[in-house]
PAVEX-595369 format. One line per 3 residues: number of its first residue (from 1); for each residue x, y, z of C-alpha. Coordinates in steps of 0.2 Angstrom, whole numbers, padded with zeros to 4 digits. Each point is the difference from the previous one (the first is absolute). Layout:
N
NUM> X,Y,Z; ...
This chain:
567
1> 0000,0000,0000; 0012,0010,0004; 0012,-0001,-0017
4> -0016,0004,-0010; -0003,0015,0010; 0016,0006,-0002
7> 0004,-0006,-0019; -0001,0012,-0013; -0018,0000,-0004
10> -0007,-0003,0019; -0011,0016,0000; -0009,-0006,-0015
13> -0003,-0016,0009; -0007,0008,0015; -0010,0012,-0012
16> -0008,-0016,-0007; -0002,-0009,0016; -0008,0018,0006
19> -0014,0001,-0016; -0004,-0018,0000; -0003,0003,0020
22> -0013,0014,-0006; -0009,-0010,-0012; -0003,-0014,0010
25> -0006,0011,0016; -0013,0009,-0014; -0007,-0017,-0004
28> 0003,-0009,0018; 0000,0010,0016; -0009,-0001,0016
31> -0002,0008,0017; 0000,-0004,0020; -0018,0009,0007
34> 0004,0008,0016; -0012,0013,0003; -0012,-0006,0015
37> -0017,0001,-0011; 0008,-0012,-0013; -0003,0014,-0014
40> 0010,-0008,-0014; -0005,-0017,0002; -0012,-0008,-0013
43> -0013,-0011,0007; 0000,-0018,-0003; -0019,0003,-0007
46> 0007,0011,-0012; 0015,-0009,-0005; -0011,-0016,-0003
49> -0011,0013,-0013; 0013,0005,-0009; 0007,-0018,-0004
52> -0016,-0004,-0006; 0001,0012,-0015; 0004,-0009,-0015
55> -0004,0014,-0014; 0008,0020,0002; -0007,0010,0012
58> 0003,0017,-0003; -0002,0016,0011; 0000,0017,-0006
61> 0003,0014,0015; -0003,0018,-0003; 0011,0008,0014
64> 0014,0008,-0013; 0005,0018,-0001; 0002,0011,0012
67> -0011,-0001,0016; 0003,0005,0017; 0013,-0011,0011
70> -0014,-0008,0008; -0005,-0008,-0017; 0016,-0001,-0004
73> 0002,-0012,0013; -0016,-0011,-0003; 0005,0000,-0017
76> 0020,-0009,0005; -0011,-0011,0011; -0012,-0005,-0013
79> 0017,-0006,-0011; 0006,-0008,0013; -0015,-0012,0004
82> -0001,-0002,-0020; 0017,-0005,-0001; -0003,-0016,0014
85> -0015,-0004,-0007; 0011,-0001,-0017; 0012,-0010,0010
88> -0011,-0010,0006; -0014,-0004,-0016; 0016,0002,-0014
91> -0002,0005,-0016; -0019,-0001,0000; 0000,0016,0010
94> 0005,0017,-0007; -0002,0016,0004; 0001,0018,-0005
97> 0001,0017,0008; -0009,0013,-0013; -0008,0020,0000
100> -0016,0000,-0003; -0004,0007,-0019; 0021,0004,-0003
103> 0004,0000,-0018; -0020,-0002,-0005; -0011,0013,-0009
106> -0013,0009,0008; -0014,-0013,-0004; 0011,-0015,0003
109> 0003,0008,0016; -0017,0004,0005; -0006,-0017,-0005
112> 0013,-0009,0011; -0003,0011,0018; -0020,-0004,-0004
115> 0004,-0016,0000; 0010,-0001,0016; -0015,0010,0007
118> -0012,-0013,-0006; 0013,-0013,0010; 0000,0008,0016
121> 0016,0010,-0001; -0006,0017,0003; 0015,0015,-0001
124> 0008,0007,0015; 0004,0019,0002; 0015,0003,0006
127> 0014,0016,0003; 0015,-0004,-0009; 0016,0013,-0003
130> 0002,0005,-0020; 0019,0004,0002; 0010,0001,0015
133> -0003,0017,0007; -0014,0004,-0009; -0020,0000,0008
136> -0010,-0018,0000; -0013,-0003,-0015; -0014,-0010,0003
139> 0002,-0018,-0008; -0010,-0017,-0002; 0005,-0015,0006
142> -0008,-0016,-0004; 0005,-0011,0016; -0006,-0019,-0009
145> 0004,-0013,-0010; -0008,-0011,-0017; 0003,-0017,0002
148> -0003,-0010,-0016; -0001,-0022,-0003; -0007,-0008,-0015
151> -0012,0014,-0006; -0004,0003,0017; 0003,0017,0008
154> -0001,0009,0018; 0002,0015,0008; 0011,0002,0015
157> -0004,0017,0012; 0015,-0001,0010; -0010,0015,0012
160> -0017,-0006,0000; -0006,-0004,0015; 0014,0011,0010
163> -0005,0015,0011; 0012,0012,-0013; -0002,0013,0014
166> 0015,-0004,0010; 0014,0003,-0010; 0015,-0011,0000
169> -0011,-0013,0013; -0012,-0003,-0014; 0015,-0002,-0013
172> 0008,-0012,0013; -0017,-0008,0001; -0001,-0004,-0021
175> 0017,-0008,0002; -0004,-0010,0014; -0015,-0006,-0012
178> 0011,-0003,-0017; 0000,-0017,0002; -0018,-0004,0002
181> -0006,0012,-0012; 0013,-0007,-0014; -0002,-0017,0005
184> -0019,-0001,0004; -0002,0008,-0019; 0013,-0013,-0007
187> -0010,-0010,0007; -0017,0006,-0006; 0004,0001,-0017
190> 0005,-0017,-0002; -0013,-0009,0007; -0010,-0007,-0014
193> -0014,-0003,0010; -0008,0012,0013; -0013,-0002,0015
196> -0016,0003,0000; -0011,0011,0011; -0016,0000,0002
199> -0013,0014,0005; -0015,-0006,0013; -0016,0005,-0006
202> -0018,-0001,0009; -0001,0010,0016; 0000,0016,-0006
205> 0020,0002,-0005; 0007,0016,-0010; -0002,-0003,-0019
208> 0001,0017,-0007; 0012,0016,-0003; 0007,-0003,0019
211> 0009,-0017,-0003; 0006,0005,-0019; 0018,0003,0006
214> 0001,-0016,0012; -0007,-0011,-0016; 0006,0009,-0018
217> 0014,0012,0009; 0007,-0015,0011; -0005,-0018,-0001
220> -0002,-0002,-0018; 0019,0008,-0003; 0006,-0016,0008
223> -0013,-0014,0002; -0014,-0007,-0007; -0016,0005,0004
226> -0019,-0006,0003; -0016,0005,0009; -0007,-0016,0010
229> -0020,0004,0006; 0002,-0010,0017; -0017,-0007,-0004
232> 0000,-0005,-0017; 0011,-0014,0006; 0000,-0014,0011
235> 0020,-0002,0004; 0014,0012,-0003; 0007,-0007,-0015
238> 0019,0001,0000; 0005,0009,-0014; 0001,0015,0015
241> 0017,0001,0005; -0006,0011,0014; -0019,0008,0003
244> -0003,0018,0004; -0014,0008,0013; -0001,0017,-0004
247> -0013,0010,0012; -0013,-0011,-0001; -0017,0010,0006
250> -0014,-0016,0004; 0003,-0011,0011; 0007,-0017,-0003
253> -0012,-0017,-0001; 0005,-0018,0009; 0004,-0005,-0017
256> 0009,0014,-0007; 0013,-0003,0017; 0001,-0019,-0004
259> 0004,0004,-0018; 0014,0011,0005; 0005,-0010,0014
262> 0003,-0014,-0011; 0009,0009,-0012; 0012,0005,0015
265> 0001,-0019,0005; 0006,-0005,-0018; 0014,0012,-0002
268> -0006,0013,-0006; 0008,0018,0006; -0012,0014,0004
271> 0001,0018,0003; -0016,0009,0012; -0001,0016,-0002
274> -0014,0006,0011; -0011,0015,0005; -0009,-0004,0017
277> -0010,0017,0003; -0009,0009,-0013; 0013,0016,0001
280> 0005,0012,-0016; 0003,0016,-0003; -0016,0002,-0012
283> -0010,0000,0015; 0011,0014,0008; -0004,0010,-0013
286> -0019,-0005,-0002; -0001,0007,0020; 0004,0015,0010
289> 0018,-0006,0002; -0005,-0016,0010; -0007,-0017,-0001
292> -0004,-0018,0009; 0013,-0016,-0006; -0012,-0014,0002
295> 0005,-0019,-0001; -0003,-0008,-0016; -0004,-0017,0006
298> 0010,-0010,-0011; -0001,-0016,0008; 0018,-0005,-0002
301> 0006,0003,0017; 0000,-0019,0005; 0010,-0005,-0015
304> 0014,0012,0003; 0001,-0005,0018; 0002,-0018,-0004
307> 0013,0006,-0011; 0007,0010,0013; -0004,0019,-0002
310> -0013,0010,0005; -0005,0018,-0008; -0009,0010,0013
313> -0013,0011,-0001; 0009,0016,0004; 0008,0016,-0010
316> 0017,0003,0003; 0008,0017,-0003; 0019,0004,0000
319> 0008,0020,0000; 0011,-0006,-0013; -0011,0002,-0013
322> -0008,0007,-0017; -0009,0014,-0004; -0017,0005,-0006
325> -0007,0019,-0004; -0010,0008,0012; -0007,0018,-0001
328> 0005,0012,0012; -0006,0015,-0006; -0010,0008,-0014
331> 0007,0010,-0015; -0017,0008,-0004; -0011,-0013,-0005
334> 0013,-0015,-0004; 0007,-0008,0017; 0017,0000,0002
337> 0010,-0016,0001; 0015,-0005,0009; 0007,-0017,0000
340> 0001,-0008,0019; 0007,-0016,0007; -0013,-0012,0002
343> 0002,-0013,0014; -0013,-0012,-0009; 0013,-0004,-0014
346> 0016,-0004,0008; 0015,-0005,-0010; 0004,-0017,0005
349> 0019,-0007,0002; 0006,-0018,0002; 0005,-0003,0018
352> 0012,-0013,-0004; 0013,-0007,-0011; -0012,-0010,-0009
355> 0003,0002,-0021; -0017,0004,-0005; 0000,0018,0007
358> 0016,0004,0004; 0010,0014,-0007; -0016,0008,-0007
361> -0007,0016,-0001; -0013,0004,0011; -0018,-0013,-0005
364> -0017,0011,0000; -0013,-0006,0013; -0022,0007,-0002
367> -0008,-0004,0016; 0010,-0015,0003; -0004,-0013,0016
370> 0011,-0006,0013; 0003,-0021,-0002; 0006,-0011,0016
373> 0008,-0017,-0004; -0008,-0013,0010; 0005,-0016,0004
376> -0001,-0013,-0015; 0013,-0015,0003; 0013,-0003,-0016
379> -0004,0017,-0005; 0015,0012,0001; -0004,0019,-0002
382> 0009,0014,-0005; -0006,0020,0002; 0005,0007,-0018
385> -0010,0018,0000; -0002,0010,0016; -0003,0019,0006
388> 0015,0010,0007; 0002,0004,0021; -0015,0014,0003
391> -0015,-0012,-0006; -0018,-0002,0008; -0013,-0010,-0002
394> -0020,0005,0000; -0010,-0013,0004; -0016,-0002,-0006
397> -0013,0006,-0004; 0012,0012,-0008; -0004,0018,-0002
400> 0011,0007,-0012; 0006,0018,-0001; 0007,0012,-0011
403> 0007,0009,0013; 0007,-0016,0010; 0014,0010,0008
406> -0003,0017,0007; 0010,0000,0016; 0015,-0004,0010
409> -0012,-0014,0009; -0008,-0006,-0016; 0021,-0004,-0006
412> 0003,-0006,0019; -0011,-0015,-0004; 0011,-0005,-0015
415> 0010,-0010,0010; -0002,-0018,-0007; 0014,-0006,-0013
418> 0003,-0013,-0010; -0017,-0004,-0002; -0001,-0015,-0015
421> -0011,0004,-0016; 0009,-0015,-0011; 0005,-0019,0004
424> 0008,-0013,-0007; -0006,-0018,0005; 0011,-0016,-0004
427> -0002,-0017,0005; -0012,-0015,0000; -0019,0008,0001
430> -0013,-0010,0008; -0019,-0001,-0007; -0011,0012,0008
433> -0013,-0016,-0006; 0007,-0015,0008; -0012,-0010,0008
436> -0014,0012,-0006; -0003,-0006,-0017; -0012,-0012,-0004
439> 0003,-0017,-0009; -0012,0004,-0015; 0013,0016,-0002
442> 0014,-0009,0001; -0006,-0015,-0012; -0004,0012,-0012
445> 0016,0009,0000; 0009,-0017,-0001; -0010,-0007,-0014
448> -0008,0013,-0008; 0013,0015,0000; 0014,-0012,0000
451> 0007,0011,0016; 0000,-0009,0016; -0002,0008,0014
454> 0015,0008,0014; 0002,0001,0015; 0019,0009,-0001
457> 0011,0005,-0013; 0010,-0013,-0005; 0017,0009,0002
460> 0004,0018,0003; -0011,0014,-0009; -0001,0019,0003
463> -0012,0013,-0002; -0001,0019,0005; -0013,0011,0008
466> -0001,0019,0000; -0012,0010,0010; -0003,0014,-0017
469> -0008,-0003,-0014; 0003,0016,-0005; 0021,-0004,-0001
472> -0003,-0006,-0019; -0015,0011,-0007; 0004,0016,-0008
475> -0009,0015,-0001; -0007,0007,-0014; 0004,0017,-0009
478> -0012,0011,-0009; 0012,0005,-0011; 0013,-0012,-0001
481> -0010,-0016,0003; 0005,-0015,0012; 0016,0004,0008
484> 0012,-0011,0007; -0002,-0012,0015; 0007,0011,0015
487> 0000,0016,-0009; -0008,0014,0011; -0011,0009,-0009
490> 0003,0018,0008; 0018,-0003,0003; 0004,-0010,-0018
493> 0014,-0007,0009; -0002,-0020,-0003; 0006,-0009,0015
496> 0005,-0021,-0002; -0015,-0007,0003; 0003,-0011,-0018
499> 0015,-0004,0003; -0005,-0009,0019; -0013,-0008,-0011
502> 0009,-0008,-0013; 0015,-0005,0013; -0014,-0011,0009
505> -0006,-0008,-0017; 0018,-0005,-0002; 0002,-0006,0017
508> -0015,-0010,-0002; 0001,-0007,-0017; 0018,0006,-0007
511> 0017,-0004,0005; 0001,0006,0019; 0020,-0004,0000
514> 0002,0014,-0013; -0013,0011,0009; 0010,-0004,0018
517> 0016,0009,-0007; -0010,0017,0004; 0005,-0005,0016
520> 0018,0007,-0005; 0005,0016,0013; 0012,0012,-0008
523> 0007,0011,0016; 0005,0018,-0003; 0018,0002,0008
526> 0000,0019,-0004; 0014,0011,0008; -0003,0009,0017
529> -0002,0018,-0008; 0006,0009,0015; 0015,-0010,0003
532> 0007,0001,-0022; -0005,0018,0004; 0014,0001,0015
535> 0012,-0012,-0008; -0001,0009,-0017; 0017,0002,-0002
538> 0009,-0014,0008; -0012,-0012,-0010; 0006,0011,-0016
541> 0019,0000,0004; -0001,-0019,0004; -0010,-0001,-0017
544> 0015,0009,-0009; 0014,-0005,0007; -0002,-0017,0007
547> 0001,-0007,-0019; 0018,0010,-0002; 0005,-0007,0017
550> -0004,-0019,-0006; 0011,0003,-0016; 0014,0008,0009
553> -0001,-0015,0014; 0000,-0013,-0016; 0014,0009,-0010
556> 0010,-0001,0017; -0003,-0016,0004; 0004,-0005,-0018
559> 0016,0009,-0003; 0006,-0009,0019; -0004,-0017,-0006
562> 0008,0002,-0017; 0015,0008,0009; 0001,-0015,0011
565> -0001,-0014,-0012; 0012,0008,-0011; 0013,0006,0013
């Protein structure tokens, strides 16, 4: 080694040793994870997807140009998950970082930023500097992704959902959800089959304008679709994946319950979503600023406690909240308007770690109920909605109140917290109708319906409850139409009520170990401002001169060691 070093033409041999080093650390490298939250490591879920692609996948990212440094970095983060998921998947997976419309004529251009709208990638505005010392121009970003298999193409929004409020938290937020949302729509847009979910029908459930987002805007983007009139058949049949109640307004029969009970015992995964008082703000405005929630009498109560929830018939209000228009004064003969909290629709947070709400924006409650789990053995439950630390309740019957909180001793009584609104239930459900069905019923199912009757699940099945209805209806502009599911309507600012929903349809009936890396924490370790503020310029000298001081100590240590080998 040491003769070809020092032969004649060792510098080109340590040149060449050096470039082929290079090449094989671009097509080979890897790297030791030790930040606490695991924040580079790749999930064995998502590893196992992307073995599983056999054609090109290929993923498109518009964060190119110049954007602030917060951009900057979700953008050097985006590469960086892309380039282990190349790793990982090979050659079937590309990618490529592009501007939005550059080098495209005006219509070209116009055509392409419709379509990403039409996909869900909605721009950004941002501040960003022209030329160093000049002022800032205001400039569009378009934070998302296309992700194209086949003939098959999806939108990625890496921001929807987030809370962009919060500055460089909710940036750190969309990085700590990169892998879920480029995996989960790798994922998506592979599957050549998709679930189905089906729409109850026959007790008075929503079929107008205030479901057309949950069903055109939502479920039909990504799964099948189908309206099933509970009474029109005798069993659930199981091309539903999973079965929706959505504010049901009759009460439910004996055999409506055993219908839906035995869709529950054979597997099937489904989603309450339930209105127990007769509450909404069209009665406000039909009264003199007041009015009387009264029970529905849905009749369900007994199933939901044997599966091991119960939805009380209360009101529960939360000072972190929305806001409605009130008049407080006159401007001749037009009121005048003013927007004003409104305990009745409080914003709703997850109160755990579980993946279904966590790192979401805030999720838009209307009147919502308080739930209690109960007792239901081989039934595991987990809060996944839930109001902030100054909540109440209101029991019934419920008077409800433009004006709920006019005094220091009205907000004294918001002292409740935590108060649960959504729950998840997993495990082995039990028949609310063992031991109370009759032989001719359970003949019948046997031979004529070809579904024998359960007592249990057979394995493990899961379902979720939520106290509101009014979570995945959408109100209804004059002018602009149905708007979208959490949108207030006086406020425009749309809050991630869909994107909860669709994170429980793929916990039900996706892939949950995808949806589980949205678990992932990214931790801000930003600097202790007034401490770099102090140490200014010992920080700056170190940052200058310590790099000169390491040369000098390696020329030094170098020039002894030749001395004294040559000596």
């Amino acid at each position: 080694m040491q003769k070809i070093l020092y032969s004649k033409y060792g510098w080109l041999y340590v040149l060449a040793g050096l470039v082929i080093i290079n090449l094989l650390a671009a097509q080979w490298h890897s790297r030791i994870d030790l930040t606490a939250e695991k924040r580079y490591t790749i999930s064995q879920a998502t590893r196992n997807l992307l073995h599983s692609v056999k054609e090109p996948v290929t993923v498109t990212v518009f964060l190119e140009g110049d954007m602030p440094a917060g951009f900057k970095k979700l953008a050097g983060n985006t590469r960086d998950m892309l380039q282990e998921f190349k790793e990982i998947g090979g050659n079937h997976i590309q990618y490529y970082f592009r501007k939005p419309g550059e080098g495209m004529n005006d219509s070209s251009k116009m055509v392409l930023i419709d379509s990403l709208q039409r996909m869900g990638i909605h721009p950004t505005n941002v501040k960003a500097q022209v030329k160093r010392g000049e002022g800032e121009e205001q400039r569009l970003v378009y934070p998302g992704a296309v992700i194209e298999y086949q003939d098959r193409v999806v939108g990625v929004n890496l921001l929807k959902g987030l809370d962009m409020t919060g500055g460089l938290e909710s940036l750190n937020n969309a990085e700590a959800l990169l892998e879920y949302k480029l995996a989960g729509s790798i994922d998506k847009v592979m599957r050549d089959t998709v679930p189905v979910i089906g729409y109850l029908t026959g007790n008075g459930q929503p079929q107008n304008l205030a479901v057309y987002d949950l069903i055109q805007g939502t479920i039909k983007q990504e799964y099948g679709f189908g309206w099933l009139p509970i009474d029109s058949v005798p069993v659930i049949p199981d091309v539903f994946d999973a079965l929706l109640v959505v504010k049901p307004q009759a009460g439910f029969s004996d055999a409506q319950k055993l219908k839906l009970d035995q869709y529950v015992m054979n597997g099937g995964k489904m989603v309450w979503l339930i209105d127990n008082l007769y509450a909404s703000l069209d009665s406000l405005r039909r009264t003199q600023g007041n009015f009387i929630a009264f029970d529905m009498g849905l009749n369900i109560d007994d199933l939901l406690f044997k599966y091991g929830v119960r939805i009380n018939p209360d009101l529960v209000q939360d000072l972190t909240c929305s806001q409605v228009p009130m008049a407080v004064g006159s401007f001749g003969d037009r009121p005048q308007l003013q927007l004003i909290d409104w305990t009745y629709f409080p914003l709703l947070t997850s109160p755990n770690n579980n993946p279904i709400a966590k790192n979401l924006d805030y999720v838009l409650a209307q009147f919502p109920q308080s739930l209690d789990t109960v007792q239901s053995p081989g039934v595991q439950k987990t809060i996944l909605l839930a109001t902030s630390g100054n909540s109440r309740i209101t029991s019934t019957p419920a008077k409800v109140e433009l004006n709920s909180a006019q005094t220091e001793d009205d907000i004294r009584t918001f002292n409740r917290e935590k108060i649960p609104v959504a729950v998840l239930l997993e495990g082995q459900f039990s028949s609310l109708f063992a031991n109370r069905i009759s032989l001719a019923l359970k003949d019948s199912l046997a031979n004529i319906h070809k579904k024998p009757f359960r007592a249990s699940t057979e394995g493990s099945n899961k379902m979720i409850v939520v106290s509101d209805a009014d979570i995945v209806t959408n109100e209804v502009s004059q002018s602009q139409g149905p708007l979208e599911m959490g949108e207030n309507p006086f406020t425009h600012y749309r809050y991630a009520n869909k994107e909860f929903f669709l994170n429980c349809l793929e916990y039900l009936v996706g892939n949950p170990d995808i949806l589980k890396t949205r678990g992932k924490d990214y931790t801000l370790r930003l600097l202790d401002k007034k401490k770099t503020e102090e140490n200014r310029s010992f920080w700056q000298m170190i940052a200058i001169a310590g790099p000169v001081a390491l040369v000098i100590l390696f020329a030094v240590i170098y020039i002894a060691v030749m001395r004294k080998r040559y000596q």
